[in-house]
BAZALUM-493476 format. One record per residue (C-alpha): z, y, x; residue in three letters. Coordinates in steps of 0.5 Angstrom, whole numbers, plus 2048, in hexadecimal, padded with zeros to 3 digits. Last residue first. Layout:
BEGIN
[pt [Z, Y, X], ALA]
...
***
This chain:
BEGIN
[pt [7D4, 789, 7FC], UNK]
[pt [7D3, 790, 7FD], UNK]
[pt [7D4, 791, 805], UNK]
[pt [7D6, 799, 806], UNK]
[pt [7D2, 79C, 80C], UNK]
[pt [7D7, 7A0, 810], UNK]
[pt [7D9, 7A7, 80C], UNK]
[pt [7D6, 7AE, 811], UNK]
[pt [7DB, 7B4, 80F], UNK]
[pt [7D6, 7BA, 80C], UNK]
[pt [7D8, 7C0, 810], UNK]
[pt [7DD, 7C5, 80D], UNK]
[pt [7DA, 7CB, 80A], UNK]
[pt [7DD, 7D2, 80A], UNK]
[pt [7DE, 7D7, 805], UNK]
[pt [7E2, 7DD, 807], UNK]
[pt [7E3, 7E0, 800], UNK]
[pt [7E6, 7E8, 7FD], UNK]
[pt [7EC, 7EA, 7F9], UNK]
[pt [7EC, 7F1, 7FA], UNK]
[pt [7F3, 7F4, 7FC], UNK]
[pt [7F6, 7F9, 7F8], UNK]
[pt [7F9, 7FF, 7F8], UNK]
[pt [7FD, 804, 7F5], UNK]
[pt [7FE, 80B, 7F8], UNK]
[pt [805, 80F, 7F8], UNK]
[pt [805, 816, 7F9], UNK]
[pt [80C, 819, 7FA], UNK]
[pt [80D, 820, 7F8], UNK]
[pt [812, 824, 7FC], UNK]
[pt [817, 82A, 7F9], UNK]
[pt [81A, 82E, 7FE], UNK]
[pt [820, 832, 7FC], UNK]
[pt [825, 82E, 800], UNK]
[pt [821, 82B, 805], UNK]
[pt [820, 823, 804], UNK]
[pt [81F, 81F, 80C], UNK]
[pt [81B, 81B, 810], UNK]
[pt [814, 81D, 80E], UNK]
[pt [80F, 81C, 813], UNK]
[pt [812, 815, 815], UNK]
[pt [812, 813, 810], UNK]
[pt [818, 813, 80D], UNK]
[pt [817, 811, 806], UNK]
[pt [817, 80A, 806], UNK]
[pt [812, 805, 802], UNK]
[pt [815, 7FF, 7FE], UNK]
[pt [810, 7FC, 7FA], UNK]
[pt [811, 7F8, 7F4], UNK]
[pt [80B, 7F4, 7F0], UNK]
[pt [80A, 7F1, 7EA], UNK]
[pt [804, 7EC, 7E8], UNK]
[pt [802, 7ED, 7E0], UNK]
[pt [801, 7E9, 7DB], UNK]
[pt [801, 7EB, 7D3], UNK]
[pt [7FB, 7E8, 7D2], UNK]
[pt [7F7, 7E3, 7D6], UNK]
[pt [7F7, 7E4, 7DE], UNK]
[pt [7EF, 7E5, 7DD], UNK]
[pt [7F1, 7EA, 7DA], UNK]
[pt [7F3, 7EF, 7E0], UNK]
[pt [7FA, 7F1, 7E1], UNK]
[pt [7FE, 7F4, 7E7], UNK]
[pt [805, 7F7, 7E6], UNK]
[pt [809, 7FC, 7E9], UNK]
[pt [810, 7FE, 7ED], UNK]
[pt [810, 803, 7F1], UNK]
[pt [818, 804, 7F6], UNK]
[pt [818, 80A, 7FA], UNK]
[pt [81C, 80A, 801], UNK]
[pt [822, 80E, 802], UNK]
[pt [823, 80A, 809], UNK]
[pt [829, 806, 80B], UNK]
[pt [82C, 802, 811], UNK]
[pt [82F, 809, 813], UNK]
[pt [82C, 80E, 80E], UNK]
[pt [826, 810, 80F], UNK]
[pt [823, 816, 809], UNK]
[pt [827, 81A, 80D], UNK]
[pt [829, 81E, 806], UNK]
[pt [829, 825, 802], UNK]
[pt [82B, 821, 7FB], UNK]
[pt [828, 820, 7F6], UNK]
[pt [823, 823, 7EF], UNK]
[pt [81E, 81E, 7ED], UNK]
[pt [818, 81D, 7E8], UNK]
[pt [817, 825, 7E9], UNK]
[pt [816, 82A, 7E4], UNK]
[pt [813, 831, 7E3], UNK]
[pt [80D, 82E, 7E4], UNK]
[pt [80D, 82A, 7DF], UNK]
[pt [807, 823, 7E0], UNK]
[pt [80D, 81E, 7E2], UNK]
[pt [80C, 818, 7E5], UNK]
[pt [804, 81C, 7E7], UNK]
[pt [7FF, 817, 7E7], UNK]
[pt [7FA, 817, 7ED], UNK]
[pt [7F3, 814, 7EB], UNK]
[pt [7F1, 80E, 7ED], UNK]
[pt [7F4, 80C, 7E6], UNK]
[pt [7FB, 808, 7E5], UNK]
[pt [7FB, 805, 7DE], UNK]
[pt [802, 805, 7DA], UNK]
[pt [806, 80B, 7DE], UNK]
[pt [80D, 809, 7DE], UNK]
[pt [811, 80D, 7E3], UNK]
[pt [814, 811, 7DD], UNK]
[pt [81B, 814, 7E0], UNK]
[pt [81B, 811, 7E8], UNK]
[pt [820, 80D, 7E9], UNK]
[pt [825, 80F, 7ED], UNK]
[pt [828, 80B, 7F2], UNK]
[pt [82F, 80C, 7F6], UNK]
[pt [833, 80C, 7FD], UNK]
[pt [83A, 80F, 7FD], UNK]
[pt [83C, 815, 801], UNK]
[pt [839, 81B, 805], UNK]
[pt [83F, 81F, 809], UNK]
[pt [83B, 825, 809], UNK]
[pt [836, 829, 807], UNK]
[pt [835, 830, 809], UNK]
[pt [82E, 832, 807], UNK]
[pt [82F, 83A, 807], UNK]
[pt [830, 83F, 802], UNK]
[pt [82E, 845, 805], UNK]
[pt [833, 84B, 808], UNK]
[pt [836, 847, 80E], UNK]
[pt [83C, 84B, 811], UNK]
[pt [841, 849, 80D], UNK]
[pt [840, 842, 810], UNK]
[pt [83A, 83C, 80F], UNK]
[pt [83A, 83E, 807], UNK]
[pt [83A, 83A, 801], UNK]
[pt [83D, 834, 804], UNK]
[pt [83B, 82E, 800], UNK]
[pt [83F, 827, 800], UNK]
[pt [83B, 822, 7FF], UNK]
[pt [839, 81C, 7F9], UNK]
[pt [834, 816, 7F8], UNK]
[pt [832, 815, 7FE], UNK]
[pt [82A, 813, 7FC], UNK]
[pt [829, 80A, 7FE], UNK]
[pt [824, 80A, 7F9], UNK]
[pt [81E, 80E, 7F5], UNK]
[pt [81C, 809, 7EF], UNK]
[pt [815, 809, 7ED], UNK]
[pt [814, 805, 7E6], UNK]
[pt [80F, 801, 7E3], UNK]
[pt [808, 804, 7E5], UNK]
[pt [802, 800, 7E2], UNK]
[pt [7FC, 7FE, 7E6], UNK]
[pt [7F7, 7FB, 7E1], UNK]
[pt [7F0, 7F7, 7E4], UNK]
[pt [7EA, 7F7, 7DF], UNK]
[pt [7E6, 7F7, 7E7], UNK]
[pt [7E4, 7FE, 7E4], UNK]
[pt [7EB, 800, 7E3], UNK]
[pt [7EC, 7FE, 7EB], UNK]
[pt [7EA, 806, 7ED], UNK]
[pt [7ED, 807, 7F3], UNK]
[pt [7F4, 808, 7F7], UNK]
[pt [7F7, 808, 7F1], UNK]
[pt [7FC, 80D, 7EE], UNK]
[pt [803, 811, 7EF], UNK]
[pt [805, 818, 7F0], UNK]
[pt [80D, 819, 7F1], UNK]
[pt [812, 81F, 7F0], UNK]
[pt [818, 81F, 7F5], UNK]
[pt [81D, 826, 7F3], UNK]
[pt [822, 828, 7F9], UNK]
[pt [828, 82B, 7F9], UNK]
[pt [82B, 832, 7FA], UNK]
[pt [826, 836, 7F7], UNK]
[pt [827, 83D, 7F8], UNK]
[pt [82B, 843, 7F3], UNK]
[pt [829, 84A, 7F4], UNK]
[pt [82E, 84F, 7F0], UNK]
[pt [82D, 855, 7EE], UNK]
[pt [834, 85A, 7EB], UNK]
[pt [832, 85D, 7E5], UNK]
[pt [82D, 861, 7E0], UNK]
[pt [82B, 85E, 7D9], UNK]
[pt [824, 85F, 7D6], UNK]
[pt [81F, 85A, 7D9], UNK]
[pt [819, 85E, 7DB], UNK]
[pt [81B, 860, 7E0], UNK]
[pt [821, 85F, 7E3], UNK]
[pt [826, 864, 7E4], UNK]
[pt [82B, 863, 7EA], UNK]
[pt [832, 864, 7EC], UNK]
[pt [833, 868, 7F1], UNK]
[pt [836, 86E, 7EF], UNK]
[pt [83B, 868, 7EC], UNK]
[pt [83D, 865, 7F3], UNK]
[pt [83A, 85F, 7F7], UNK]
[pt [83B, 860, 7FE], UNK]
[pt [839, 858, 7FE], UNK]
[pt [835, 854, 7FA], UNK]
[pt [836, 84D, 7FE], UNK]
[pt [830, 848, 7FD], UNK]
[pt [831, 844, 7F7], UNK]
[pt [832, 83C, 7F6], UNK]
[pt [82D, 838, 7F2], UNK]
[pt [82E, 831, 7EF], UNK]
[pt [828, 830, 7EB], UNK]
[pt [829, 82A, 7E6], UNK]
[pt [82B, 822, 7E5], UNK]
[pt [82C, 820, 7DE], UNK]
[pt [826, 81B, 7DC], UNK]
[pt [827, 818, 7E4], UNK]
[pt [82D, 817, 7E4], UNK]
[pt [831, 81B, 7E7], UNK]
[pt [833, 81E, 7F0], UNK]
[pt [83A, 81F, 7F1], UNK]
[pt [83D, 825, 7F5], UNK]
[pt [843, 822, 7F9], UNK]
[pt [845, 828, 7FA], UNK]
[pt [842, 82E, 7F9], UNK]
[pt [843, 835, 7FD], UNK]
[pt [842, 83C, 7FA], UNK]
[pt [842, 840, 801], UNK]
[pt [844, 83F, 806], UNK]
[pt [848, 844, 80B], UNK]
[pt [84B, 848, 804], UNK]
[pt [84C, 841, 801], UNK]
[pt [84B, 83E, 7FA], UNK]
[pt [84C, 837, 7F7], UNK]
[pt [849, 832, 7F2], UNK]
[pt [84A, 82B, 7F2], UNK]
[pt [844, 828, 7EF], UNK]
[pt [83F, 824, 7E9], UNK]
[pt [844, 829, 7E3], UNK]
[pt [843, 82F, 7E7], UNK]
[pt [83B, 82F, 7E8], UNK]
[pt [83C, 832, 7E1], UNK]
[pt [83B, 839, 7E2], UNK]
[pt [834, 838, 7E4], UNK]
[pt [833, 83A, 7E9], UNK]
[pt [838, 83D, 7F0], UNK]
[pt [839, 844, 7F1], UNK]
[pt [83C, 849, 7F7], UNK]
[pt [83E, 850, 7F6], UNK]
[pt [840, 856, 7FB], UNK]
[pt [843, 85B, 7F7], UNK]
[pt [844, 862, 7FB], UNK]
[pt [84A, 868, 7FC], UNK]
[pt [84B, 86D, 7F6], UNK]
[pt [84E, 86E, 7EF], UNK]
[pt [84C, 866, 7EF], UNK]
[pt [847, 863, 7E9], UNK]
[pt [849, 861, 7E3], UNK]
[pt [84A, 85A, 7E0], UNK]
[pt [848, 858, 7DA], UNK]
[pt [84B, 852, 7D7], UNK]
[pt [846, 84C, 7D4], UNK]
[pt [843, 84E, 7DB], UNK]
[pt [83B, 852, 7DB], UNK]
[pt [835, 851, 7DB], UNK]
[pt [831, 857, 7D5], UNK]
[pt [82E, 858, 7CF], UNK]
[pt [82D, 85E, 7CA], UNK]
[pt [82E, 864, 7D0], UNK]
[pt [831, 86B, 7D0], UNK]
[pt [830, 86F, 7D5], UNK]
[pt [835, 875, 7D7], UNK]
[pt [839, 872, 7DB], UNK]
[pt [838, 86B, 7D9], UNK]
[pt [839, 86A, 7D2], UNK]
[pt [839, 863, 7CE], UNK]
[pt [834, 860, 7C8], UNK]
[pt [834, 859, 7C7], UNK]
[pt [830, 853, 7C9], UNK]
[pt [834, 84F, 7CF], UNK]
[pt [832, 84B, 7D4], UNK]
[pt [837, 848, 7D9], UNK]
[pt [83C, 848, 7DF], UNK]
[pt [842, 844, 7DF], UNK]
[pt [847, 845, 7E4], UNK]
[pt [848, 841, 7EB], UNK]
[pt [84C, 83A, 7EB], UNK]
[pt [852, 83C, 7EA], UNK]
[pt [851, 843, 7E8], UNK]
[pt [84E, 848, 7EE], UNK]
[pt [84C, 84F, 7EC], UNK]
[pt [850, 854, 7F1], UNK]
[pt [854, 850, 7F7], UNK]
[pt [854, 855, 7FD], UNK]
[pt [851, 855, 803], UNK]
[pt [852, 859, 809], UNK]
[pt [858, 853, 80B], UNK]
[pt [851, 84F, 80D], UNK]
[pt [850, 853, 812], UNK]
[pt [84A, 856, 816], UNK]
[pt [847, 855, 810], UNK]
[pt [849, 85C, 80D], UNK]
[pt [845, 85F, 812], UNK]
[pt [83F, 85B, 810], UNK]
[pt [840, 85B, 808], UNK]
[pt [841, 864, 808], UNK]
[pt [849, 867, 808], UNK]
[pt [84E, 865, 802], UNK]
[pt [84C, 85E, 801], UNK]
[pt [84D, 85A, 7F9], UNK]
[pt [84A, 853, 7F9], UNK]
[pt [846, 850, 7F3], UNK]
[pt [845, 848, 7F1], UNK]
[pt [83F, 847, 7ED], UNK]
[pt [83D, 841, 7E7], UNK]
[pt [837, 840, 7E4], UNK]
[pt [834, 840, 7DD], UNK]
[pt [82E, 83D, 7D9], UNK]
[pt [82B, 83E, 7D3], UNK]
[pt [829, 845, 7D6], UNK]
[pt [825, 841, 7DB], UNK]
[pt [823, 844, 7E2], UNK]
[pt [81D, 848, 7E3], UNK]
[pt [819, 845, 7EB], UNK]
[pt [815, 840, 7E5], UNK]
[pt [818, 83C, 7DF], UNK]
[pt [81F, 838, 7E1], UNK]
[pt [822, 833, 7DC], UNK]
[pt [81C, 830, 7DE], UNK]
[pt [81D, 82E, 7E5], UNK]
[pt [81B, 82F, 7EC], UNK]
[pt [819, 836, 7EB], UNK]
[pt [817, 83B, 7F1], UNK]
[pt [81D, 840, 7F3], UNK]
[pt [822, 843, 7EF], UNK]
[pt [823, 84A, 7EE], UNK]
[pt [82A, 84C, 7E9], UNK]
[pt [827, 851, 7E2], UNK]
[pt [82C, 857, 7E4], UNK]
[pt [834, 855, 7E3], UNK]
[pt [83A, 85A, 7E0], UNK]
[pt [83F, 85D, 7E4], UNK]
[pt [843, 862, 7DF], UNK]
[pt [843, 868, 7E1], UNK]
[pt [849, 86D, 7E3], UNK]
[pt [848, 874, 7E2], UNK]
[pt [845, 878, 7E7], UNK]
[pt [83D, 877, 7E6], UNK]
[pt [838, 875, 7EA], UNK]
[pt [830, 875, 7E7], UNK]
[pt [82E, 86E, 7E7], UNK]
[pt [829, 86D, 7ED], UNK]
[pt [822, 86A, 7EC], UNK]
[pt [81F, 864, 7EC], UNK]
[pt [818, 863, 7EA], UNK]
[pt [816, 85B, 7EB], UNK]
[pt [811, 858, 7EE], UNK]
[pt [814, 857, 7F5], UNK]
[pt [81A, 855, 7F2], UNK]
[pt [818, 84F, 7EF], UNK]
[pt [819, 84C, 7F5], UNK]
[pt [814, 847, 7F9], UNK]
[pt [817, 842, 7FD], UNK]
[pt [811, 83D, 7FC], UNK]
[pt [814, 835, 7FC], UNK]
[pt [812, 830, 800], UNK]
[pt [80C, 82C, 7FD], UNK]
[pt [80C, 826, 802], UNK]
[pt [805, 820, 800], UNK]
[pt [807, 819, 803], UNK]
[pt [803, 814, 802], UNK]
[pt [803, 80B, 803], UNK]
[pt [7FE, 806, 803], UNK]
[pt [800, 800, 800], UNK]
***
């Protein structure tokens, strides 16, 4: 079986490029913190649509109060005062009702279930995870140094997997700052979120045209194994660091994941998309080695072959093992999404025929 790889790595173009912004006017009253529309990268799944994030959605921000500027401040962690934590950072969601600003008035917004106003003086420094309710598959922490940390975050099943993503740090925030999307009708504070795990799509079909051979190829299943299953993720490397960056560790238990609708009932020469949406991905995993000492995530195809001269119903099955790790492609980035293109074949039966010699019998006597 012949065997493609096809690397699809994720574009980081931000919807900030092709938004207006322009500054709030600053007042002396304290403010209320709301949030612009939050920036995401290129979509691994379809609860999100495009760079603009989801108002179905929501996500979860942890805020740090510091009187001078984010790189003095930084010198010392001692500079950082705890402003909008919770237990496992506060809520943030889209609401459609009227609020003023200022001097603005708005009928939607992002903000917490319970205002919270900006500092007379000094900066907010924020930091997000999405979408909010991560928290039930990890333990969420927050540090000055770190970031949003995850512990043990856990990978789901298929059919509830979804785009984990982490903010870069907006720092230096104050309500003058804020910014005014156009055309979306609310001001606040923007966060741009990263993808913070990889999506794995395949492409299957035969290495040529055996339909006119009255052959039927049928696909049953793909099944992705030996894929850790859970890490910890550190949001930043240190409090210097202000992109959110692939720091897993501590990689444990080993899983498969099957492949949600890998049954196509008769393959074709030409490619098949296991899922056609682009806003989808057949898998959302891990950033990982794809070598795990003695193992390799490897992938599992399972198909049929039947003809009608093995009668109605018949088929041969087969299972074949291929390893991701080729050599060329030895690892998942976080906020890449790869496309494996599978190609079936078959070997043609064909004849050798040969002719032995005549074997001479001595004369036989009738009697």
């Amino acid at each position: 079986m012949k065997k493609l790889f096809f690397i699809a790595a994720i574009a980081g173009a931000a919807l900030v490029s092709c938004t207006k912004n322009e500054l709030a006017p600053s007042v002396t009253e304290q403010e209320q913190i709301t949030f612009a529309t939050p920036v995401s990268n290129v979509v691994t799944k379809a609860t999100l649509v495009n760079t603009k994030y989801p108002t179905t959605s929501g996500f979860s921000v942890c805020a740090d109060y510091h009187k001078d500027d984010y790189s003095t401040a930084k010198t010392d962690i001692a500079n950082f005062t705890p402003y909008m934590r919770g237990a496992e950072g506060v809520a943030v969601t889209y609401k459609t009702e009227t609020i003023t600003i200022g001097s603005n008035t708005y009928n939607s917004y992002w903000s917490p279930a319970n205002s919270y106003y900006w500092p007379k003086d000094g900066y907010l420094t924020f930091a997000a995870y999405s979408p909010t309710d991560a928290n039930a598959h990890t333990e969420i922490t927050y540090s000055v140094t770190n970031g949003i940390q995850m512990n043990d975050f856990t990978i789901q099943e298929p059919a509830a997997q979804y785009d984990l993503m982490l903010s870069n740090r907006a720092t230096d925030q104050t309500s003058a700052k804020m910014v005014i999307n156009t055309p979306d009708p609310y001001d606040g504070v923007q966060i741009v979120f990263t993808h913070a795990l990889s999506a794995i799509d395949f492409t299957v079909k035969t290495a040529k045209d055996y339909t006119t051979d009255n052959y039927t190829i049928a696909l049953k299943s793909i099944t992705i194994t030996n894929a850790y299953s859970k890490g910890d993720l550190t949001q930043f490397a240190n409090i210097d660091q202000g992109t959110a960056g692939n720091n897993w560790t501590d990689y444990k238990n080993e899983a498969s994941y099957l492949v949600p609708n890998s049954v196509i009932a008769s393959l074709t020469d030409s490619a098949q998309e296991i899922t056609s949406d682009p806003n989808t991905a057949d898998l959302i995993l891990l950033p990982q080695a794809l070598t795990h000492s003695p193992n390799k995530v490897s992938v599992v195809v399972v198909y049929t072959v039947s003809h009608p001269d093995m009668g109605t119903g018949n088929s041969i099955e087969y299972t074949t093992t291929l390893p991701l790790d080729n050599g060329t492609i030895s690892t998942w980035d976080a906020g890449k999404r790869y496309t494996y293109n599978i190609s079936i074949g078959m070997e043609e039966v064909i004849f050798a025929p040969t002719v032995t010699e005549w074997v001479p019998v001595p004369g036989i006597d009738l009697k």
